[in-house]
N, C-alpha and C positions, 0 to 999 in steps of 0.2 A: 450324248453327254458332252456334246459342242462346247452347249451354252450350261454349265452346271451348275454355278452359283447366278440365282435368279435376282440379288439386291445387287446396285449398281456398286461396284468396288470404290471407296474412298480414295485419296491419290494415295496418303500410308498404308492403305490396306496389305499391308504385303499376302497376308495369310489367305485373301479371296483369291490372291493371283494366284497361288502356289493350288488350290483347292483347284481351281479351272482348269490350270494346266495339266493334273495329274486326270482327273477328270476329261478333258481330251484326249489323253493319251488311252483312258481304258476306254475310252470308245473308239480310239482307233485300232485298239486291242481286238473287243470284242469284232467290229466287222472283219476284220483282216482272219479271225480264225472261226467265228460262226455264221459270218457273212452278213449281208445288209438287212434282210428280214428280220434275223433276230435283233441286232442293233436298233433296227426300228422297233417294234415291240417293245425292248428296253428303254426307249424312250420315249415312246404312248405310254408305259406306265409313271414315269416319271414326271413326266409331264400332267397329268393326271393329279399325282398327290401331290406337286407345288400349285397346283394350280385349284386345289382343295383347302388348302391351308393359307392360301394368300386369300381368298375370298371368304375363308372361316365356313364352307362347307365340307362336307364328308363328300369325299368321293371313295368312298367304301364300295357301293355299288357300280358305279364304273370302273373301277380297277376290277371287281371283280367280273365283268362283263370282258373285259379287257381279255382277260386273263383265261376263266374259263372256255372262252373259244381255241383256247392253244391245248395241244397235248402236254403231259406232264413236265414232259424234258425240257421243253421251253420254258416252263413256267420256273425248272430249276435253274435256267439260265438266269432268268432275272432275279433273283435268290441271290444265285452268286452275283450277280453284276452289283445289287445292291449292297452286298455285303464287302467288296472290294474296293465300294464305294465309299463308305464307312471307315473301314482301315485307312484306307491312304488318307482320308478327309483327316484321322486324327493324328496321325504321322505329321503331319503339316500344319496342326493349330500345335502338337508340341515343340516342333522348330519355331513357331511362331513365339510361344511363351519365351523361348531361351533369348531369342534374337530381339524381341521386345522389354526385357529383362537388360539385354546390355545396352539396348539404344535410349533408354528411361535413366541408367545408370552414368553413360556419356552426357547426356544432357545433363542433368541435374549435381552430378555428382554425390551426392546421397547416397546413402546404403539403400541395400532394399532390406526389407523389414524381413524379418528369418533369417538376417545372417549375423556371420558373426561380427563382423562389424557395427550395424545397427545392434546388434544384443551387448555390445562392449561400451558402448556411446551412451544406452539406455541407463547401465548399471553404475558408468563413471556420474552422470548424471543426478543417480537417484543418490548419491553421496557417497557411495561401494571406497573402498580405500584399496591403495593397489595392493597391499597385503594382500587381504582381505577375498580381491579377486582371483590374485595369482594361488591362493593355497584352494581356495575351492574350484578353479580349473585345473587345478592340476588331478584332481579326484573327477574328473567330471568321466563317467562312465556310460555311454549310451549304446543300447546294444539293441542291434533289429534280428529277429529270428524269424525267421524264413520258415514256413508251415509244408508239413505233409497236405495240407488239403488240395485240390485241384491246382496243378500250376499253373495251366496256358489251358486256353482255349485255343491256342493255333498252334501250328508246329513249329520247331524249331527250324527248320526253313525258310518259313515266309518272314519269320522273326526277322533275321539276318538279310533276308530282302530288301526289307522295310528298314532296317538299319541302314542297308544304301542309300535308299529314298531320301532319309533324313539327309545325311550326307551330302547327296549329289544337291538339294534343295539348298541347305548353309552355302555351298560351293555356287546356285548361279545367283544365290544373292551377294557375293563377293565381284562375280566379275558380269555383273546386270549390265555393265558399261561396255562390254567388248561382245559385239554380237557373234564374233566368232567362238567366242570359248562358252556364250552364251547357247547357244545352240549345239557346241558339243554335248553338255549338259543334258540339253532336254533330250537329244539322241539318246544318251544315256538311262535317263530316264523312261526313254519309251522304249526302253531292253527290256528293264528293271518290272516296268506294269507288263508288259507282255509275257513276262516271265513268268510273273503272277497269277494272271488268268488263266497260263495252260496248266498250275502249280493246284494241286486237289489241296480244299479248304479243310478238310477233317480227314484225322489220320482211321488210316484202315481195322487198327488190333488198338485196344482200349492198355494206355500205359500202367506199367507195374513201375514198382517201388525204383526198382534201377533205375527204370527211363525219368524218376523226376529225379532223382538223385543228379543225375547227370545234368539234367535240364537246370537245377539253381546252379551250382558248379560253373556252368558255363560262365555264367555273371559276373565272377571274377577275374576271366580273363578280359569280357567286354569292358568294363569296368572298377571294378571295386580292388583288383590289386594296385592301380596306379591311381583313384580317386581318393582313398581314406586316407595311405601313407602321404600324399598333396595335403589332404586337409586336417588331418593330425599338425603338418608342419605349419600351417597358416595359422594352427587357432596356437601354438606355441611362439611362432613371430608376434601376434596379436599382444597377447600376454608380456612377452620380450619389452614389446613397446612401452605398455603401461608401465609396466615395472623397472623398465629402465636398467634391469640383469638377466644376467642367461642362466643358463642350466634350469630351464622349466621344462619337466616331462610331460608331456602330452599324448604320449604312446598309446593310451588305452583310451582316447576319448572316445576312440569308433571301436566295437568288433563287434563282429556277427556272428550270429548263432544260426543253429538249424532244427528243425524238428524230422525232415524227412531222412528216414531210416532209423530213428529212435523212439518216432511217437508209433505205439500199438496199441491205443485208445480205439476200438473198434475197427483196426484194421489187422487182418487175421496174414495178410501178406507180409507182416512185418517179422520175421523171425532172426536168430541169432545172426544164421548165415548172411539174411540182408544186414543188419546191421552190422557186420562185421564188412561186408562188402564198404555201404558209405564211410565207415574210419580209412579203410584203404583207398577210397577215392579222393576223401578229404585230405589224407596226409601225403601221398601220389601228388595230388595236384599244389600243396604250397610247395613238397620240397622240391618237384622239378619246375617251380616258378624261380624261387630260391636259387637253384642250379644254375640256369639256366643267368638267372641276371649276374651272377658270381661271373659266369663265362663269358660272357660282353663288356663287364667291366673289367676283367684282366685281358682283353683285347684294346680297352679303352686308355687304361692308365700306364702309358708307354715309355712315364719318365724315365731317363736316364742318370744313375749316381754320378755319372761324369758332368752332369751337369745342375744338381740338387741333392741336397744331402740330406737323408729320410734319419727318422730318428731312432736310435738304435734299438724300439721298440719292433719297429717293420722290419728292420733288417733282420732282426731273430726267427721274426715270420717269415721272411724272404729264406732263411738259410734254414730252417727246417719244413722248408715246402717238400723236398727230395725231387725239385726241378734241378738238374744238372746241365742243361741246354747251353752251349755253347752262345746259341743264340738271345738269349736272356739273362747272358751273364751280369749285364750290367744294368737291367731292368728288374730294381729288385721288389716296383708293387705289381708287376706281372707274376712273378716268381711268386709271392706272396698270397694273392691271391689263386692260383690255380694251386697252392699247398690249403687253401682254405677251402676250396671245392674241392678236392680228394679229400679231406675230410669229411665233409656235411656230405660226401657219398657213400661214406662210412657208416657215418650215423645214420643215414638215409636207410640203410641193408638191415638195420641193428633195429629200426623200429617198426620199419611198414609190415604187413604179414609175410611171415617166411616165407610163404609157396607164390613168393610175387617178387619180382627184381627190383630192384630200384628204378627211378625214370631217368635216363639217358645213358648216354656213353660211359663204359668205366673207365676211369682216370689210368692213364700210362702207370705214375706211381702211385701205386696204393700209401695211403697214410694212415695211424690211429682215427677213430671216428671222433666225433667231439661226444663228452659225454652227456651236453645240452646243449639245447641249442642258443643260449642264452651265452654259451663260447665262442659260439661266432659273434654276437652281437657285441662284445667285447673285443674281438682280432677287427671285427669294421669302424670300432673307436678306434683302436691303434691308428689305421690308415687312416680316417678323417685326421686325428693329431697330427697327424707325420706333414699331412698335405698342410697343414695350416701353417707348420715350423718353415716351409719355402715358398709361401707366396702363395698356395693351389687351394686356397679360401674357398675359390668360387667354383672348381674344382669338386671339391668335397660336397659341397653344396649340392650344385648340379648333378653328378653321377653316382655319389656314394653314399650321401644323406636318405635318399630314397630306397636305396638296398639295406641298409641298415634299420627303415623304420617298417620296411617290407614284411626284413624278416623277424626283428622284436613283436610286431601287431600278428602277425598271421602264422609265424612259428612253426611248428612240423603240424600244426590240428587244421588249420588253415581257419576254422570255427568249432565255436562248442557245440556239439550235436547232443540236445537236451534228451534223455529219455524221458515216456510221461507213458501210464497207463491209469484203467479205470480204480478206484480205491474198490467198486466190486469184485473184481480180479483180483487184488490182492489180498484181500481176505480168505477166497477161497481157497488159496495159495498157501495162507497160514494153516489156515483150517487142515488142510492135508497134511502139511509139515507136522503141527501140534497131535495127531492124530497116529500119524505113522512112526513117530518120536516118544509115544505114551503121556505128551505133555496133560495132551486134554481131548478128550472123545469127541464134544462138540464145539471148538469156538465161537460156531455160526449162532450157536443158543444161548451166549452167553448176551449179559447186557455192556452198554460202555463200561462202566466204573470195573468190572469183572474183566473186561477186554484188556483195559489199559493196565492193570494190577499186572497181569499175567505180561503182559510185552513190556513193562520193566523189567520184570524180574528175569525174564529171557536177555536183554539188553546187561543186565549187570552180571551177563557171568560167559565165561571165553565159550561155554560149551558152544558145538553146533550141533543145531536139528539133525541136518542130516545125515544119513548114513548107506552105505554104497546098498544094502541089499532091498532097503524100503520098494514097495511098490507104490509110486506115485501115478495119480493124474497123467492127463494127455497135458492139462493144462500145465500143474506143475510142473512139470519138465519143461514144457517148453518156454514157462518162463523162468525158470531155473539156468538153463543153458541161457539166456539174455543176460542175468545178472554173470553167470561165468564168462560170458564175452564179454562186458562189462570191465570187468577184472581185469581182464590179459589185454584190456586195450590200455586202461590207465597205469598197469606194470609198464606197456614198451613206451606209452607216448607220455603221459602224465596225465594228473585229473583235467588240465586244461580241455581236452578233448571230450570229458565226461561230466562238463560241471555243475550239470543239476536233472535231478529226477523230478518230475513233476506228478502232480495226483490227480488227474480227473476225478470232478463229482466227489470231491471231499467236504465229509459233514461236520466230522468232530476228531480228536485227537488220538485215537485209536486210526485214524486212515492214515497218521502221518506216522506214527510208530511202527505200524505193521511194516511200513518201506525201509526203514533205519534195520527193523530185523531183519529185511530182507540184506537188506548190504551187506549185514552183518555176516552171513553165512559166505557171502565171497571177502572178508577182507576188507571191504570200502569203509563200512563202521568198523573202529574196534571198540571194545567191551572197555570199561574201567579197568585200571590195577592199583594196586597200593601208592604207586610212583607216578600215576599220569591220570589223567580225565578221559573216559570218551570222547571220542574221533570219530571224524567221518571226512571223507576226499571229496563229496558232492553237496551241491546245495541239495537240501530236502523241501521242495516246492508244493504246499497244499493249492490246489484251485478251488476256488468256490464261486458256485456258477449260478446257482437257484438263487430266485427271490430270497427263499428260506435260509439259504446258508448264507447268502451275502449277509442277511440280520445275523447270525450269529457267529461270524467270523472272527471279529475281536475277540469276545469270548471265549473261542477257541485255538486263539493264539495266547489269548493270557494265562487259559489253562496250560496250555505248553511250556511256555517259556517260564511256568511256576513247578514244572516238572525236572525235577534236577539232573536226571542225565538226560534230557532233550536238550537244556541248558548248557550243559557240558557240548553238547554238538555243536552247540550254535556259534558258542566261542570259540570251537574249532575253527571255524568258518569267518575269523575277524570278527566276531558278535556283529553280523548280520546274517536277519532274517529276509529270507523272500518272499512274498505272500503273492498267488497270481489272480487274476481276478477276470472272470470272462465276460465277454461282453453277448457273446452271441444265444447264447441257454439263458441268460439272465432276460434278455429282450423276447427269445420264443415262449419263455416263461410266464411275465409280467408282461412286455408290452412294451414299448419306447419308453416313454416318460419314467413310470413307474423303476424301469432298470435302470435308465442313467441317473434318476437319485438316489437309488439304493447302492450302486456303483459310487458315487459320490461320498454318500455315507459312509459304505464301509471304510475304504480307503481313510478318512476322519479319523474313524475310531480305531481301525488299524494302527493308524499312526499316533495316535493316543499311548495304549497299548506299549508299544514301541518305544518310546521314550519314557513312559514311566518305569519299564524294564531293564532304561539303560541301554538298548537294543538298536542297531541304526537299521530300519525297517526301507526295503528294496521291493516297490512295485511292479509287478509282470503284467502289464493290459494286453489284455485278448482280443485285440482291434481286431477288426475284419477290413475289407473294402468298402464295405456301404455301410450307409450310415444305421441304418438298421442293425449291424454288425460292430457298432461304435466307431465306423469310421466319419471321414469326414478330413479337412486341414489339419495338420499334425502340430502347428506350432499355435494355433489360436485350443486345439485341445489341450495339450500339454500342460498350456497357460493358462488353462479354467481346470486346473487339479487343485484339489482341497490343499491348504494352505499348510505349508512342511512336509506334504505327501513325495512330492522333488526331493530326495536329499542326493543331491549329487553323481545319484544313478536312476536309469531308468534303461525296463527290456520291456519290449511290445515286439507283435506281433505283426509279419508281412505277410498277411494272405496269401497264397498264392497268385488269383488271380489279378494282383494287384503289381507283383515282383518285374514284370515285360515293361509296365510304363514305367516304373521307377529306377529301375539298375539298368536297361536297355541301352543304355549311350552314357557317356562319362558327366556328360551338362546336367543332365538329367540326377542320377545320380549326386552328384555335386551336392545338388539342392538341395534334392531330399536330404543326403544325411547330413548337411550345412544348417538346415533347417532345426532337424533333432538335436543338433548340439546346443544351437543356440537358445531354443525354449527350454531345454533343460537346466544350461546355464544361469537364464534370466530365471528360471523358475527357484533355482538353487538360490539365490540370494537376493531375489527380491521377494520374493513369495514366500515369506519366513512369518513366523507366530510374534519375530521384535518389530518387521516393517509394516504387516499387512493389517489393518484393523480387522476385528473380528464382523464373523456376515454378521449382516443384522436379523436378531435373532425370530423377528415378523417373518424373514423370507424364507428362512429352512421352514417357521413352522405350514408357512404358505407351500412348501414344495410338497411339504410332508402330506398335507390334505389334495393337492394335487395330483400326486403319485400314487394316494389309495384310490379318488375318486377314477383316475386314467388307469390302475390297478383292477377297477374293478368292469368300467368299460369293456377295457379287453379282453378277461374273464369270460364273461358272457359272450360275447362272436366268439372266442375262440374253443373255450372249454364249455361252455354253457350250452349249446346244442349239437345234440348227438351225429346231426345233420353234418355238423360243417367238415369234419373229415370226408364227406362223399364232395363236399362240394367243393373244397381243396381243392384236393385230386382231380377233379371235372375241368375245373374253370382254371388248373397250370397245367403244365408238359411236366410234372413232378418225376411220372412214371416215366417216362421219355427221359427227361436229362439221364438219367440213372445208366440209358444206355450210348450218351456221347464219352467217346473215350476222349476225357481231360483229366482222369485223374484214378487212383490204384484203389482208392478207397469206398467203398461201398455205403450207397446213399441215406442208410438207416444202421444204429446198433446193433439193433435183432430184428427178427425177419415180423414183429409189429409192424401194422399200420400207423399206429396211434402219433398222431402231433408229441408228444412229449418222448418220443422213440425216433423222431427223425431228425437227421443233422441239418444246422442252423444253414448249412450254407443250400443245398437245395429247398430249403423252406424260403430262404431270401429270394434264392435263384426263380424258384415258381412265380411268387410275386410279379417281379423284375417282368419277369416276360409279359404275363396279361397287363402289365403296367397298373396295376391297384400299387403296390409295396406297401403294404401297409404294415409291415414289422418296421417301419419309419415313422408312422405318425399316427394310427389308430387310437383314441384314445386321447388322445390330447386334446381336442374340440370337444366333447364331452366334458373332458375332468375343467377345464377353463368355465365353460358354462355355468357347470353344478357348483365351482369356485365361486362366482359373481354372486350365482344366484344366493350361495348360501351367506358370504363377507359384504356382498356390494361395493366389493375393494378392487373395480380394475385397476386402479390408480398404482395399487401393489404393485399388480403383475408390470405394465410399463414402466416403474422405477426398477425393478428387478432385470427388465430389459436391459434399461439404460447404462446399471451400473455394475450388476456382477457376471462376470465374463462366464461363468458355469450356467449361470440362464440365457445367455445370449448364444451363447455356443449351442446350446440343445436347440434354441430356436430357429437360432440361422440355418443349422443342418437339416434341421428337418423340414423350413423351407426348399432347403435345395429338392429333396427328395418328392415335395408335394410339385416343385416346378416338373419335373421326371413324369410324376404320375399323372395320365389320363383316362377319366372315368368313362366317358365314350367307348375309347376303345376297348374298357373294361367290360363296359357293360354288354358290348359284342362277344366275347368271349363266353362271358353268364349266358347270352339265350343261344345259342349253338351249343353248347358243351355242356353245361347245366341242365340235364333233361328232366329233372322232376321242377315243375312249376313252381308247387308253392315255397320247396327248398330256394330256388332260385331268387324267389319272386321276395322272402324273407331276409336272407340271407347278402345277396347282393346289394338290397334295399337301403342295410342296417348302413353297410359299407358305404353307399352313395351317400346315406343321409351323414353322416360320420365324417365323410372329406369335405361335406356343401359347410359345417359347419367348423373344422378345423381351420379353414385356407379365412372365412370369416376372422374368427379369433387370432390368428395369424397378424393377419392386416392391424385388428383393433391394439393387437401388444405392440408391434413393430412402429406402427404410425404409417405405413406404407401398403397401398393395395399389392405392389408389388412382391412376389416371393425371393424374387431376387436382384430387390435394389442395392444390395452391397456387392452384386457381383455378377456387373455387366457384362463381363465377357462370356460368362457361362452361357447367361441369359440369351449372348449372341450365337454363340455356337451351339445352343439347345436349337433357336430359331433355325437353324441351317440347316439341323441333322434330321427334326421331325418328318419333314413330307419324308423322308427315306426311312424311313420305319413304317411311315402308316400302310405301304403294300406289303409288309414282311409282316405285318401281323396279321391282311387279310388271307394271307399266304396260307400263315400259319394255323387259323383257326380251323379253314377248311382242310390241310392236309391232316390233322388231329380228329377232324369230325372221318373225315373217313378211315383212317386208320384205324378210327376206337369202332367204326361200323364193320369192319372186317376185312378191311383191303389193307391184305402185308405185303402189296407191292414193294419192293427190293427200292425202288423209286420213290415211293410213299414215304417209308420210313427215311430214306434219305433226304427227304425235304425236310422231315421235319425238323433232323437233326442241325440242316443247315439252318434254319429257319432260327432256331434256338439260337444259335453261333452267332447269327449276321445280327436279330436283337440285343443280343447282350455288347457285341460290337458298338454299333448304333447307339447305347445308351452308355456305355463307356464302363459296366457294370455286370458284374455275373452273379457269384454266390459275398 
């Protein structure tokens, strides 16, 4: 791996140098620890597949010649080398983005486009008045939630490695000029890869709930406690500027939510005890953030009243701290502050779970606890005030401002941990309750209109269900005891820490009532009285995930909020609704196209709905990572959301596998949620029903017949023959992923085979590895064809290109994803793995013909043969990374063909697992 990038580096190149270097270094890794034979071997293969793909032949067969002559363990050797190869390769294009990002920004001076500066420049621009802007940033609410599904494909080890990497990498592009400090560095560095290689790629025991728990959590200390409260204040300076006055709150523009330890949607690990576990990790970890920064700042702030005169506000803090220290007598924001951390370690005792201490040392003098924490956040204005009354401006600024927006943003909950289960679970739930209660013998028999009667009338009256002697369910109970933990969590900490329950797979308005009774029974709802409305402490979140339900969504929000104590909830709730909308069951569903305009749509009529109700209607996207998942740019999608779909808030979804490149390093981070704020912003007030002309109404009808004919395409491959479950399963590592430990959750609902029983992200993840993906474009070359043929309107589809961002954006994504996918290698996979011929021969065929004709239509809407002419860098780093994938697929097809022939060598099966690892690596992509 000498020589590892094979195009000649430009003089800017920085990114090929950093690739070469690290790249040297794991080759001087590997000889130094498996000796020169394997080293060699490691680069006969290598060698091999650039030398395949620069000539545009297959060296399929010589890698596998290569290859086969070695025993297993070798072959795992190259496995890992390629996969180590991989990692580090994109450690170093994302130092690269950051450092190119600020060398683009020196030069030019210019924003970069996703920030807030460009989003503020856009909206002054588009006529925005500073009013105008400052009242709806100051509402500007963006919240990322952080998913129970797989977190990491690697462990938190190498994570933190690779963290160095980046690091020591920024560090020798700072001092490239001093060959001395320059080459400390790459010693460094050649610790850091050595470290690696002797460091196992896949953990031993498959993680449970605790271990991700732990594993987001960490993210905070990498990152996100010192990146939001930074960027909360910059987009409040921002604002400052335009507006020309202060006291603009920006506190809430960032926070983060979570799903793991709340979501029990098909994960049977999920129970009370876990989630009562992640409340106490979550609140463990802001208050001894909290703590902790309290203790550094009164080591910090040393003034003396001999020499500044605080304002007698601070001194009342200072003099009921119960510091008596001789030594501190005349330091009275020391005194002050350590009276204001024995309190919040008061408070800290008073909320986290009894049978758990608080985090750190107990203070010498105990104090009263505060009895919110929104008391502290008021004693840290004092001292800001006080410092300003004597010159300590910059003071305040510097050391205290950031403790202050610490702990207003992230509070004793540190995030809102969403609960969410299935709405079939919750019926069965009622059903027992109504049953064991004398309500009703069957609910399950009943029809809607019969459902919903009944869970009003349950809703308008204090009784409760239950009662101590009933014999319930395994299930009731156990989720009985979730909403009782529920309960005693938002008694110690507040609903901040519980602020919404979500619905899996909800149809109609019976799925959303049944959860409101369920609250009910703990307290979270209360019932009507003569003197007050129904209440409720958490949002009540329906998702609607089907084709099917996505059409009748509005509908079943209007029936709601025409429901008078639903009604009554919702104005609990500031009269907003949250409506959640998934991206991933909509797409396994329908199909690409067909889901992101049904997605489109609802959101429309949602928000129709919503404002005719009076109602400010709050979007939850169920992004994934791929774009098959609805992922894709976060600020070009934002910005192609139906028009007032934005209003001021928006929560989506962080995959897990997604969470290590985005929160991993503070720059990184940065971006990202600098990004979110800003399309949220821009979309807030420019993307309104008074600025935006309406679409034209040719193009919706154009998506509409696009969506059924690409609706009906995918239909057929997917559901249409009985075959293609066999041939799933064949032609991916489905069955395989299932036993890589990346994640607590188990790869299907019920122990179904059936496609419409398996989770979206091993359905992606299968793809991904044979490289077809076709939960990203299947269907689209088709529905575009039978378009033409039936309007003879291309003309349509490229004006649609050109000018509305919701067509451009499904386009361009799904570009990216057809540049990802290769048929070749796919079609390797169909004749090894695929044993029934004519299945095969049918089946894969459909698939080939389907991409030869999408990537055509592609080109004819876009104007370019290219897939990724808007996005050359990709295009370059796609170019880099392929020869290093084409031996890890030939790797992989043959460790699966013998594996599925009978060989459970202990070896076997661990190739294959790495093999999965090093591809999903490699393509920057998992579920």
């Amino acid at each position: 791996m000498s020589d590892l990038a094979q195009t000649p580096p430009r003089p800017d190149d920085a990114v090929s140098d950093d690739i070469r270097l690290l790249g040297r270094l794991l080759g001087d890794a590997i000889r130094a620890t498996e000796g020169d034979e394997t080293f060699a071997i490691v680069e006969q293969v290598r060698r091999l597949a650039v030398d395949g793909r620069r000539t545009g032949t297959s060296s399929v067969e010589a890698i596998r010649d290569a290859l086969g002559r070695r025993p297993l363990a070798e072959q795992l050797l190259v496995l890992r080398a390629l996969d180590w190869l991989s990692l580090l390769a994109n450690t170093a294009e994302d130092v690269h983005v950051e450092r190119r990002s600020r060398r683009e920004r020196g030069a030019t001076g210019s924003p970069r486009r996703g920030s807030l500066r460009a989003a503020i420049e856009r909206i002054v621009a588009a006529g925005v008045g500073a009013d105008e802007l400052v009242a709806v940033g100051q509402e500007i609410e963006v919240t990322p939630v952080i998913t129970a599904h797989p977190t990491e494909v690697r462990r938190k080890t190498i994570l933190e490695v690779l963290e160095e990497v980046a690091d020591l990498l920024e560090r020798r592009s700072d001092v490239a000029d001093d060959p001395v400090e320059c080459g400390d560095v790459e010693d460094r560095l050649s610790v850091c890869v050595l470290l690696l290689w002797q460091t196992a790629l896949l953990r031993l025991s498959k993680l449970r709930v605790r271990d991700e728990i732990n594993e987001a959590i960490r993210y905070y200390g990498t990152s996100l406690f010192d990146v939001i409260p930074a960027l909360t204040n910059d987009f409040e300076q921002a604002l400052t500027q335009v507006a020309g006055r202060d006291h603009i709150d920006t506190t809430h523009a960032v926070t983060m939510g979570s799903w793991i330890g709340g979501d029990r949607d098909g994960n049977p690990f999920v129970t009370a005890e876990v989630m009562r576990y992640a409340i106490h990790r979550q609140t463990a970890t802001a208050l001894e953030h909290h703590l902790d920064a309290l203790h550094h700042l009164s080591h910090r702030l040393s003034m003396t009243d001999r020499l500044v005169t605080p304002t007698p506000e601070l001194l009342a803090l200072a003099a009921a701290s119960g510091d008596d220290s001789p030594f501190r007598a005349d330091e009275p924001y020391r005194r002050a502050l350590r009276g204001m951390h024995a309190r919040l370690h008061a408070f800290a005792r008073s909320v986290i779970d009894p049978a758990d201490e608080p985090p750190g040392p107990t203070p010498p003098e105990p104090r009263p606890p505060y009895d919110a924490i929104s008391e502290l956040v008021r004693d840290l204005d004092i001292v800001i005030e006080s410092l300003h009354t004597h010159g300590g401006a910059s003071i305040a600024e510097r050391f205290v401002e950031p403790v202050r927006r610490g702990v207003a943003i992230f509070g004793a909950h540190l995030c809102g941990l969403d609960m969410r289960q299935n709405s079939a679970v919750h019926e069965r739930v009622i059903d027992d309750l109504f049953r064991c209660a004398g309500v009703c013998d069957s609910y399950l028999a009943l029809g809607e209109a019969a459902r919903v009667e009944l869970l009003e009338a349950e809703l308008r009256t204090p009784r409760l269900l239950r009662h101590p002697g009933a014999a319930y369910d395994d299930l009731t109970r156990s989720e009985l005891a979730i909403f009782d933990e529920a309960a005693d969590a938002v008694a110690r900490i507040g609903g901040v820490i519980l602020p919404h329950y979500v619905i899996s797979m909800a149809h109609d308005v019976s799925d959303v009532l049944e959860v409101a009774v369920l609250l009910k029974e703990v307290a979270l709802v209360k019932s009507a009285t003569p003197a007050s409305p129904a209440t409720t402490q958490l949002d009540i979140v329906p998702l609607f995930e089907t084709i099917e339900d996505l059409g009748r969504a509005s509908d079943v929000l209007d029936r709601l909020l025409r429901t008078d104590i639903y009604a009554d909830l919702v104005r609990s709730r500031g009269n907003r609704q949250e409506v959640m909308i998934g991206y991933s069951d909509s797409n396994k569903d329908g199909g690409y196209l067909c889901s992101q305009w049904n997605l489109s749509a609802a959101q429309s009529s949602l928000t129709e709905v919503a404002m005719r109700s009076g109602v400010r209607l709050r979007c939850f996207h169920g992004r994934g990572g791929t774009v098959g998942r609805g992922g894709g740019p976060a600020y070009q999608a934002i910005l192609a959301l139906p028009t007032g779909s934005v209003d001021r808030s928006i929560r989506l979804t962080e995959q897990g596998e997604m969470v290590a490149a985005k929160y991993s390093n503070p720059a990184m981070a940065r971006r990202n949620l600098e990004t979110l704020v800003a399309a949220t912003l821009e979309a807030s007030l420019l993307h309104t029903p008074a600025r935006m002309p309406p679409i034209d109404p040719s193009f919706t009808a154009a998506m509409d017949q696009l969506a059924s004919f690409a609706f009906d395409a995918y239909r057929r491959l997917v559901y249409g023959d009985d075959r293609f479950v066999t041939f799933f399963r064949s032609i991916t590592p489905t069955d395989e992923i299932a036993k890589l430990n990346v994640g607590s959750r188990p790869a299907s609902r019920t122990a179904s085979a059936a496609i419409e029983d398996l989770r979206a992200i091993p359905w992606v993840f299968g793809w991904t590895q044979c490289r077809l993906m076709i939960p990203a474009w299947f269907g689209v070359g088709s529905a575009v064809e039978a378009f033409v043929a039936t309007t003879g309107d291309l003309d349509r589809l490229e004006a649609m290109y050109r000018t509305w961002p919701f067509f451009r954006a499904v386009i361009d994504n799904m570009g990216m994803v057809l540049a990802k996918t290769d048929i070749d290698i796919g079609a390797r996979y169909a004749a090894v793995l695929v044993e029934d011929e004519p299945t095969r021969t049918d089946i894969f065929g459909a698939i080939a013909d389907e991409h030869r004709r999408t990537i055509e239509w592609h080109g004819r809407i876009t104007g370019s043969p290219s897939l990724l002419a808007d996005n050359p860098l990709l295009a370059r780093s796609l170019s880099n990374r392929y020869p290093y994938l084409d031996p890890l697929h030939v790797m992989q097809v043959d460790l699966l063909r013998r594996f599925r022939d009978g060989d459970h060598d202990e070896m076997v099966e661990r190739g294959i697992l790495l093999s999965i690892n090093a591809i999903a690596t490699g393509l920057r992509n998992s579920g």
